[in-house]
C-alpha positions in Angstrom: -32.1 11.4 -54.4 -30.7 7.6 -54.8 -28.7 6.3 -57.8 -29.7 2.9 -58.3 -26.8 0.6 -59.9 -28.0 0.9 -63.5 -27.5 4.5 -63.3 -31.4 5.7 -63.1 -32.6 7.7 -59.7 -35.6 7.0 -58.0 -36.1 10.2 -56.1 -35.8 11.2 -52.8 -37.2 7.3 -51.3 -34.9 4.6 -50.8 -36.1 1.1 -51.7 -37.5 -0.7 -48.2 -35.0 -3.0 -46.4 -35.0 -6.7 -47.6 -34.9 -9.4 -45.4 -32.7 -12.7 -46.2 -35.1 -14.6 -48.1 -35.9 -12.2 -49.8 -39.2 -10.6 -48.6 -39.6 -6.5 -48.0 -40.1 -5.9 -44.6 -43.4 -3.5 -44.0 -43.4 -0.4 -42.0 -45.7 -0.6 -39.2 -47.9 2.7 -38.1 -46.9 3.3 -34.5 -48.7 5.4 -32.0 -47.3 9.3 -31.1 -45.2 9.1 -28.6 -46.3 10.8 -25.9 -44.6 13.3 -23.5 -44.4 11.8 -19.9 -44.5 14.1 -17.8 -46.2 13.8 -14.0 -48.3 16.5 -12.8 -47.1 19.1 -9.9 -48.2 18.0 -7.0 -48.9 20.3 -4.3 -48.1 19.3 -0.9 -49.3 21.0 1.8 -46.5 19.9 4.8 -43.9 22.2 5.9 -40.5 21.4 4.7 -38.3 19.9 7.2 -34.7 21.0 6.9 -32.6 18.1 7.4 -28.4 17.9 8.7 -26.4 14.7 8.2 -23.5 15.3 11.2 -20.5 12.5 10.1 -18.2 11.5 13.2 -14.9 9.5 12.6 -12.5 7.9 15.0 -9.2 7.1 14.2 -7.3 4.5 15.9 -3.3 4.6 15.1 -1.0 2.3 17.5 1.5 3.4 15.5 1.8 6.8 17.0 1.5 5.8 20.3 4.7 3.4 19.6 6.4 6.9 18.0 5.1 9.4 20.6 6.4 6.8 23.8 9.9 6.5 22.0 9.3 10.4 21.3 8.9 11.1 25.4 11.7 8.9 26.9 14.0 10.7 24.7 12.7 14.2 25.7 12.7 13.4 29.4 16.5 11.8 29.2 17.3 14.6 27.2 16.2 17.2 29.5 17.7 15.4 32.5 20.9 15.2 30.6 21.1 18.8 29.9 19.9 19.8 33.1 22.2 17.7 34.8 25.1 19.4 32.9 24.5 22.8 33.1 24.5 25.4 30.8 26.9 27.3 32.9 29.7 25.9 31.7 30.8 25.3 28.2 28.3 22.6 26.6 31.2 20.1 26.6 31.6 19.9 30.2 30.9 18.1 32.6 30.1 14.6 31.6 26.8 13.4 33.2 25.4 9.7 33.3 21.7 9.4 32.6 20.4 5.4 32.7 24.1 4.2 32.8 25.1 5.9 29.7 27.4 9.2 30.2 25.8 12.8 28.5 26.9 16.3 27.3 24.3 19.0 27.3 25.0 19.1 23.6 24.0 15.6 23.5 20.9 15.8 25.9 19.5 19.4 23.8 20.0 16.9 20.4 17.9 13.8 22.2 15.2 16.2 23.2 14.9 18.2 20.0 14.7 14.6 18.2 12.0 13.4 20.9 10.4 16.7 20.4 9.9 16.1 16.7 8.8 12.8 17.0 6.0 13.3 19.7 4.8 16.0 17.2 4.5 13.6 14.1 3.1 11.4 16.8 0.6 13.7 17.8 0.2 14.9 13.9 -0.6 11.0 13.3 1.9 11.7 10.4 3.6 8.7 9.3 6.1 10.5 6.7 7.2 13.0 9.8 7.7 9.9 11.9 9.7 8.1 9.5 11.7 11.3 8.4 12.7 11.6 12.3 12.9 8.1 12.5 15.8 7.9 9.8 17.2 11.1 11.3 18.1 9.8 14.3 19.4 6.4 13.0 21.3 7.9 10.8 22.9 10.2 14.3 23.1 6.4 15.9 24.7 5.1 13.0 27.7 8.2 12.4 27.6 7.4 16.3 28.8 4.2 16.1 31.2 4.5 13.4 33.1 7.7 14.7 32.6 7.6 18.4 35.9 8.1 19.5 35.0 11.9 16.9 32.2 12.4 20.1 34.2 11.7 23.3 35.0 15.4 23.8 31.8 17.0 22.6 28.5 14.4 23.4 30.3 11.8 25.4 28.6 9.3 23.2 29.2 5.8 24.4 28.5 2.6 21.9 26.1 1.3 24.3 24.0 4.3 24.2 24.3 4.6 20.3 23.0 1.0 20.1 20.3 2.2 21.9 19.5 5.0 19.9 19.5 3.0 17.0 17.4 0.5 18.4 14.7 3.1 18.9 15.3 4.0 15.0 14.7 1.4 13.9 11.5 0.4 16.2 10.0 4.0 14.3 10.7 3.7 11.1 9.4 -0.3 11.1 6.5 0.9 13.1 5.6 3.4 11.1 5.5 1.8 8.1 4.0 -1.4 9.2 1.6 -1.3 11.7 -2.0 -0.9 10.0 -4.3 2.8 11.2 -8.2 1.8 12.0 -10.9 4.1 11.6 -14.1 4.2 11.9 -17.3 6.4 11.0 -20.9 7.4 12.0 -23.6 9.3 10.1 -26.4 10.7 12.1 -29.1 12.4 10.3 -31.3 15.5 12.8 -34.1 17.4 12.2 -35.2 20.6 12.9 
């Protein structure tokens, strides 16, 4: 029921909406609305099961940079340590591998490093490859600063640490610069 201001009711109607000037707008009689709804149809072909097979390529230069670096420094590694022995305490003797003189301490800690890089490589894991990356900049780096500290146990020369640290740094900037392609294909068969 509706109050009207002067305190009478009309019952349960309101008063029609009013347009600006005035007039009382009209309701209009509208038809039913109608349900729509489409008839079954009933199709007579078999069904025909369908499969959607998606292929993708992935193209990453970066890991190819990381696995290369990855396999020198197994294969110098292993030359190392093989060249040194295990017969003898790891210290001794002092191999030279590409100029740059080796323990088999030293050659066991290049492979493991290589090892674990040609994994992420092979993983196409850029966090791995940065992780080992650092790793062994970080060995290059304590290298350099206390090398005359790894005379007696890797026979770490400067020159080699350089190196080392060059191949650091070439993973780690690799890894986090050099953009990954891919690319896929849908193909839809029948049975």
């Amino acid at each position: 029921m509706s109050v009207q201001p002067d305190g009478s009711s009309r019952g349960p109607f309101v008063d029609p909406p009013v347009v600006d000037d005035g007039r009382q707008l009209q309701a209009q009689r509208v038809a039913p609305v109608a349900p729509v709804v489409e008839p079954v149809r009933r199709v007579d072909e078999p069904i025909v099961e369908r499969r959607v097979v998606t292929t993708g390529r992935r193209f990453a230069p970066d890991s190819f940079i990381v696995g290369a670096i990855g396999v020198a420094l197994i294969i110098i590694g292993l030359i190392a340590a093989l060249r040194a022995g295990f017969d003898t305490p790891m210290n001794e003797p002092v191999v030279k591998v590409l100029g740059a003189t080796h323990t088999a301490t030293l050659g066991l800690i290049e492979a493991a490093i290589g090892l674990c890089l040609l994994i992420s490589a092979l993983a196409t894991s850029r966090a791995a490859a940065i992780f080992f990356g650092l790793v062994l900049g970080i060995g290059a780096v304590v290298g350099l600063a206390q090398a005359s500290s790894f005379d007696d146990s890797l026979a770490l020369q400067r020159s080699w640490a350089w190196v080392l640290l060059a191949a650091a740094v070439v993973v780690v900037l690799v890894s986090l610069l050099v953009p990954r392609a891919s690319r896929r294909t849908a193909r839809v068969d029948t049975a």
